[in-house]
C-alpha positions as CSV (number, residue, x, y, z in Angstrom):
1,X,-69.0,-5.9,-35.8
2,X,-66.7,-7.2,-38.4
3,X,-64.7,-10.2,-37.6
4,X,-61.0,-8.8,-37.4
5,X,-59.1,-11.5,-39.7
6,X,-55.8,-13.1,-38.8
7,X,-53.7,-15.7,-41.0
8,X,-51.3,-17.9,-38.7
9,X,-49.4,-18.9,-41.7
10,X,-47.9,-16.9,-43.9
11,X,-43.8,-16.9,-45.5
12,X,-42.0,-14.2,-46.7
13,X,-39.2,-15.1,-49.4
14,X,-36.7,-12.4,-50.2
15,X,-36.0,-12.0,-54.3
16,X,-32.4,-11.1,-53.3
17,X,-30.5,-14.0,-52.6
18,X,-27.1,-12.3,-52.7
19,X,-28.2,-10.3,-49.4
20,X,-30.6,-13.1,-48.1
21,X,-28.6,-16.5,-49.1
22,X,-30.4,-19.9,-49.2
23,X,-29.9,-22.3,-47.0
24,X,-32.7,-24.7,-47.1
25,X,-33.3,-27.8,-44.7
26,X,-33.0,-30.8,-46.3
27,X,-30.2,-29.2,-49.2
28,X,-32.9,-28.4,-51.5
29,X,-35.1,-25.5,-52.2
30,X,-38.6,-26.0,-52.3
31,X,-40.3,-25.1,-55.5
32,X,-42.8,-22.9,-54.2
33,X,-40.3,-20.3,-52.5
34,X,-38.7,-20.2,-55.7
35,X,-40.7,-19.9,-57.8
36,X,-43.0,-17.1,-55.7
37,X,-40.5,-15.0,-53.6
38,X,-42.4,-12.7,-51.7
39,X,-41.0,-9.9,-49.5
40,X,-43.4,-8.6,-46.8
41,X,-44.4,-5.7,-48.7
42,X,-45.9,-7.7,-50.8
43,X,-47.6,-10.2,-48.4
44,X,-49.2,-7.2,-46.9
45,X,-50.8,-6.2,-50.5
46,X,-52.1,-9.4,-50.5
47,X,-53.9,-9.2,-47.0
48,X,-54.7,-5.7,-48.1
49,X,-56.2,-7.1,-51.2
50,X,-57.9,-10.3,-49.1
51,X,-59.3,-8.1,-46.2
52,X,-56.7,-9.6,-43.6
53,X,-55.5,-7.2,-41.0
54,X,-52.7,-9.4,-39.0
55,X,-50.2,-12.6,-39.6
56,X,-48.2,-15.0,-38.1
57,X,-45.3,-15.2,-40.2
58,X,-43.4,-18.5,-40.0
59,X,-39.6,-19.2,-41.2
60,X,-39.5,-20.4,-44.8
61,X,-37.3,-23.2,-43.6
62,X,-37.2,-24.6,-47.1
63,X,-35.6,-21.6,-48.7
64,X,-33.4,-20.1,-45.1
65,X,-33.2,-23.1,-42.8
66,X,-32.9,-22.0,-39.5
67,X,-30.9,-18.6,-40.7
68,X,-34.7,-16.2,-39.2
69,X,-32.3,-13.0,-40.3
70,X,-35.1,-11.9,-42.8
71,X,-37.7,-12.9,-40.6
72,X,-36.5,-10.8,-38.5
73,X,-36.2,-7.7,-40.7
74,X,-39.1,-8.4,-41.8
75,X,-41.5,-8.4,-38.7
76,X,-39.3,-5.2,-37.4
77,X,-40.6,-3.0,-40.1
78,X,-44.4,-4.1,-39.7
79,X,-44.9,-4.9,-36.1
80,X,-48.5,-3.4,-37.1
81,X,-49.2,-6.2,-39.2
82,X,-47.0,-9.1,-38.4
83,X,-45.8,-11.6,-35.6
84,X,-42.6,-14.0,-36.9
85,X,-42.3,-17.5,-35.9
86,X,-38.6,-18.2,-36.4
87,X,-36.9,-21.6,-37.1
88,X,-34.2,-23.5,-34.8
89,X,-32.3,-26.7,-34.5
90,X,-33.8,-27.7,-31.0
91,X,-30.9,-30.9,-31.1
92,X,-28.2,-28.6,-31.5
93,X,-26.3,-27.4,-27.9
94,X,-26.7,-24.3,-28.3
95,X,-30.2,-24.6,-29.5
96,X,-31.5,-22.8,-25.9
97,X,-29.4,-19.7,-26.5
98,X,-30.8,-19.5,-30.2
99,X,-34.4,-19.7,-28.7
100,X,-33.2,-16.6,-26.7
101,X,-31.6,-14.9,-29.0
102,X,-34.5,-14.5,-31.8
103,X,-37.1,-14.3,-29.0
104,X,-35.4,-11.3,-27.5
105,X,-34.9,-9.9,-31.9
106,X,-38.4,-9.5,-31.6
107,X,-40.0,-13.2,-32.5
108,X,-43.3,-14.6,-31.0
109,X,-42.6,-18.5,-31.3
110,X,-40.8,-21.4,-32.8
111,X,-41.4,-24.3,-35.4
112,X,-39.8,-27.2,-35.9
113,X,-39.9,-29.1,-38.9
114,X,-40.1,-33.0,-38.9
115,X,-41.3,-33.3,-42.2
116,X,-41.9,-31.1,-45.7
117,X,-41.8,-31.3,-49.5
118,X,-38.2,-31.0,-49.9
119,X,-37.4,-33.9,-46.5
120,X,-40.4,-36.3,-46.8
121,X,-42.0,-38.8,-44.1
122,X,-41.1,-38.0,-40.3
123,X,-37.8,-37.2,-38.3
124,X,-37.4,-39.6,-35.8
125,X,-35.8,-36.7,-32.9
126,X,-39.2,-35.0,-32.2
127,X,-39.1,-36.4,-28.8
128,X,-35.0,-36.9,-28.4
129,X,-34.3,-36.1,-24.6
130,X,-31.1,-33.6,-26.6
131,X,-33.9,-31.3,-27.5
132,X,-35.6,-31.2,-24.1
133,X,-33.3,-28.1,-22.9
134,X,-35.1,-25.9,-25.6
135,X,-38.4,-27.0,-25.1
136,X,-37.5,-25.8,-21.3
137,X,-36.7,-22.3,-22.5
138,X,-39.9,-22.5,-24.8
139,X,-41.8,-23.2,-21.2
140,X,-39.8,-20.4,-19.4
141,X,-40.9,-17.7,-21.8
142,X,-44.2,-18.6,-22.7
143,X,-43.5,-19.2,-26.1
144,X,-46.2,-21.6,-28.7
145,X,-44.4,-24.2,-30.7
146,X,-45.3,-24.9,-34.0
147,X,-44.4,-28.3,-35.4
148,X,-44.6,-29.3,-38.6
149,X,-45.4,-32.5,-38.6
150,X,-47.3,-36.1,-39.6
151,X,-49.7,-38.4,-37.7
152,X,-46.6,-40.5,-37.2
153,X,-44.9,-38.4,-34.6
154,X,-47.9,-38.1,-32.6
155,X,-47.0,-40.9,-30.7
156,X,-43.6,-39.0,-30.0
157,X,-45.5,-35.4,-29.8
158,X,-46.9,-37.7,-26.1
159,X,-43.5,-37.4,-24.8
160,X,-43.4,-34.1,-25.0
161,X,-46.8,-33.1,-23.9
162,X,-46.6,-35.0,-20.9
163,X,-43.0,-33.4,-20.0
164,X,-44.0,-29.9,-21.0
165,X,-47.6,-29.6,-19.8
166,X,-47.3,-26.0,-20.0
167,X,-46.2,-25.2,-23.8
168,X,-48.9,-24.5,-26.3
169,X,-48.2,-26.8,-29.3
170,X,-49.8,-25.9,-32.8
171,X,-50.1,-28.8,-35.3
172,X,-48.9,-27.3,-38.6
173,X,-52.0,-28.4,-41.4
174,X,-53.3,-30.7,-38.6
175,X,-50.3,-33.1,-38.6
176,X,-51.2,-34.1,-41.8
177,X,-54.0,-37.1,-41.4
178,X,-55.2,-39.5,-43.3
179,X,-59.1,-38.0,-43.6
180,X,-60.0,-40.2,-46.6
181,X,-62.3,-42.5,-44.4
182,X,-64.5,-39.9,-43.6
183,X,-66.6,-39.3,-40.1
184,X,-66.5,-40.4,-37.8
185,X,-62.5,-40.5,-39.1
186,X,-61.4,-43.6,-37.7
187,X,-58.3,-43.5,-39.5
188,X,-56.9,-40.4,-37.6
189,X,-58.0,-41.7,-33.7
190,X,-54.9,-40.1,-32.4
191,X,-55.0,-36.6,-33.6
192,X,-58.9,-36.8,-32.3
193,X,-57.3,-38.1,-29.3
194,X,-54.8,-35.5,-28.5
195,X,-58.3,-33.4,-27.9
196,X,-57.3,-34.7,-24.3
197,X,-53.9,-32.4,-24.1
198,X,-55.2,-28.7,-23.9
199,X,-52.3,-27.2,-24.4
200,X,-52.5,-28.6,-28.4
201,X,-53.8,-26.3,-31.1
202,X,-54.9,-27.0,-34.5
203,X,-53.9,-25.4,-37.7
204,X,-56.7,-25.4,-40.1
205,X,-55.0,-24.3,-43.2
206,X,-56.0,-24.8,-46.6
207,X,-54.0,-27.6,-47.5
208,X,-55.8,-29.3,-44.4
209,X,-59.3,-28.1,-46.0
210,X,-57.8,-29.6,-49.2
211,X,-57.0,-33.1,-47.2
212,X,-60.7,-33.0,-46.3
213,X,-62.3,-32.5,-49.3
214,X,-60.7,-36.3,-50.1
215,X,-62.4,-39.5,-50.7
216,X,-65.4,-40.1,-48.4
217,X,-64.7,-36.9,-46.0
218,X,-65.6,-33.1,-46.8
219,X,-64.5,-29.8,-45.2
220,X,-67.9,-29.3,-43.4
221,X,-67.8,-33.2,-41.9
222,X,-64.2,-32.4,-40.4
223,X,-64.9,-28.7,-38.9
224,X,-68.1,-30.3,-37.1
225,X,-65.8,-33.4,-35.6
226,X,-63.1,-31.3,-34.7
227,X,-65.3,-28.6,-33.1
228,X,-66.9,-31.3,-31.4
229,X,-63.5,-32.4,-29.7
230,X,-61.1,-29.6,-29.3
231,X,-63.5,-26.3,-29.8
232,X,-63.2,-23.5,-32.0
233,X,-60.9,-22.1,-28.9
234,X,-58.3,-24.4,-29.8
235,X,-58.6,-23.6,-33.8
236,X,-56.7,-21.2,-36.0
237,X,-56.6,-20.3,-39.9
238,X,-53.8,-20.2,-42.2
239,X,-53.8,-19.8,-45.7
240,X,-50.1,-21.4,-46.1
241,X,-49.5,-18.1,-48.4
242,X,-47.6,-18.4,-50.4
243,X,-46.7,-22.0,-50.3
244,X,-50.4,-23.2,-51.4
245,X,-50.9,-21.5,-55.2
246,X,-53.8,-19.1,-55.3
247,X,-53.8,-15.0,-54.5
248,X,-54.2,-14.8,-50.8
249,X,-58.0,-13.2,-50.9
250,X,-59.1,-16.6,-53.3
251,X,-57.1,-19.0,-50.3
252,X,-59.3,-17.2,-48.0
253,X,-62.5,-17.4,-49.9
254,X,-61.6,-21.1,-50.0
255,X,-61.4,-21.5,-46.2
256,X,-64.6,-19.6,-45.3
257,X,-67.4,-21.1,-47.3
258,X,-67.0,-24.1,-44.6
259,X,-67.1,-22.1,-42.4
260,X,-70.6,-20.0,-43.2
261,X,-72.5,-22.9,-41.2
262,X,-70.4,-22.0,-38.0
263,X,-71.7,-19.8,-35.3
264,X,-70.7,-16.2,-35.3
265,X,-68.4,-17.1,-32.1
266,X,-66.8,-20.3,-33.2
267,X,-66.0,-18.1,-36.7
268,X,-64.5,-15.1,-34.6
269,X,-62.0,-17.8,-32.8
270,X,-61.0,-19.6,-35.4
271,X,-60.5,-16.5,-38.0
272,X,-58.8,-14.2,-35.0
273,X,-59.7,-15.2,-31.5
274,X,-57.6,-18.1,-31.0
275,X,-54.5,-16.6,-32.2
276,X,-54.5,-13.6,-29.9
277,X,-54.6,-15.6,-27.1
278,X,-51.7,-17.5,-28.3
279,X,-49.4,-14.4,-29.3
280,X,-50.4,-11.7,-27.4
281,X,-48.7,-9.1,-29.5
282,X,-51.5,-9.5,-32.3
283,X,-53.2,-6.5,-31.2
284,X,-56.2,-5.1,-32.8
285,X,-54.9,-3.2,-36.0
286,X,-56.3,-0.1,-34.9
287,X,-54.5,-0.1,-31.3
């Protein structure tokens, strides 16, 4: 039976910016969402094209901040195809009642972003005690969190895991490490080490694939280690469409020649599995 093919990240970037204004973290748009918008109809030609039959679609916090309104709109009119991942401020007061508010519009998660293209190295707040109240709310309602981050905060990621034992936590491009060293990857210990916290998830995107390919490491050396430590139940793909440059069917190509050596299991999880048991309204596209 064909594998059933799910892409945990994924943007969508209105054209219209008079009904859909900017209002990028960091005071600057990144180049990517400007220079490819692309409204959901046209991510879903792309999965169409690539063979993909669901996505996670996370805020494009460099283009909307934490304004999810198109996000929103956008998951609404494809709840066959898409799951949204919206954006907040978790240091803001009211950052618990925004949690609520675009879980209950029909959003599956939240990311917060620490770090990016347009606001370099890491925020210092991951683990301020101000954003504890919405990472309470995130427990209450069962909801993953994505972070976008480096292997600098994962020291301050510990804080949280150990306060919020129960809220599964998905490292965006897997935090980032420094993979140049090559196996056994001494260089990036503590993401190996966070194997330990089973509610953390691993994002292997294609600008993560990219990272591996580096100096003495390779793609196939880095899915065996982190097989070996976390499992392919604790693995998801995401072609960072359309951040990362390429049609969405050659991202994907990309990601699964590693992949061919896997097992047909550990393939299934890490392609599909993984993510329907983190948001449970991916359904099979044919439900």
């Amino acid at each position: 039976m064909p594998i059933e093919i799910i892409d945990t990240h994924t943007h969508v970037i209105s054209p219209d910016t008079a009904r859909y204004p900017l209002a990028p973290l960091g005071g600057k748009q990144s180049d990517w969402s400007a220079e490819r918008p692309t409204p959901p109809e046209a991510l879903i030609a792309a999965m169409d094209e690539a063979g993909i039959a669901r996505a996670v679609v996370v805020q494009a916090s460099t283009a909307y901040g934490h304004d999810n309104s198109y996000l929103v709109e956008s998951v609404a009119a494809h709840r066959d195809r898409f799951v949204g991942v919206f954006s907040v401020d978790i240091l803001a007061e009211d950052a618990p009642a925004r949690i609520r508010h675009w879980h209950a519009a029909g959003l599956s998660g939240f990311r917060l972003f620490t770090t990016g293209t347009t606001m370099p190295g890491q925020a210092g707040w991951l683990d301020d005690p101000r954003g504890f109240p919405g990472w309470a709310v995130a427990a209450e309602l069962g909801l993953p969190v994505c972070l976008q981050m480096t292997a600098k905060g994962i020291p301050a990621l510990r804080t949280l895991l150990a306060r919020f034992p129960t809220v599964p936590v998905l490292l965006d491009h897997l935090a980032r490490p420094d993979l140049t060293d090559g196996p056994p990857f001494a260089r990036s210990a503590e993401l190996f080490a966070l194997a330990e916290h089973p509610q953390v998830f691993l994002k292997l995107t294609t600008r993560a694939l990219d990272m591996a390919a580096a100096g003495a490491s390779t793609p196939a050396a880095l899915l065996q280690a982190l097989l070996a430590r976390f499992g392919a139940g604790r693995i998801l793909w995401g072609s960072n469409f359309p951040a990362a440059e390429g049609t969405l069917a050659a991202l994907l190509a990309r990601s699964l020649a590693p992949l061919q050596a896997l097992s047909e299991a550990d393939r299934a999880a890490i392609l599909g599995g993984t993510a329907r048991r983190l948001y449970p309204a991916l359904a099979p596209a044919d439900v």
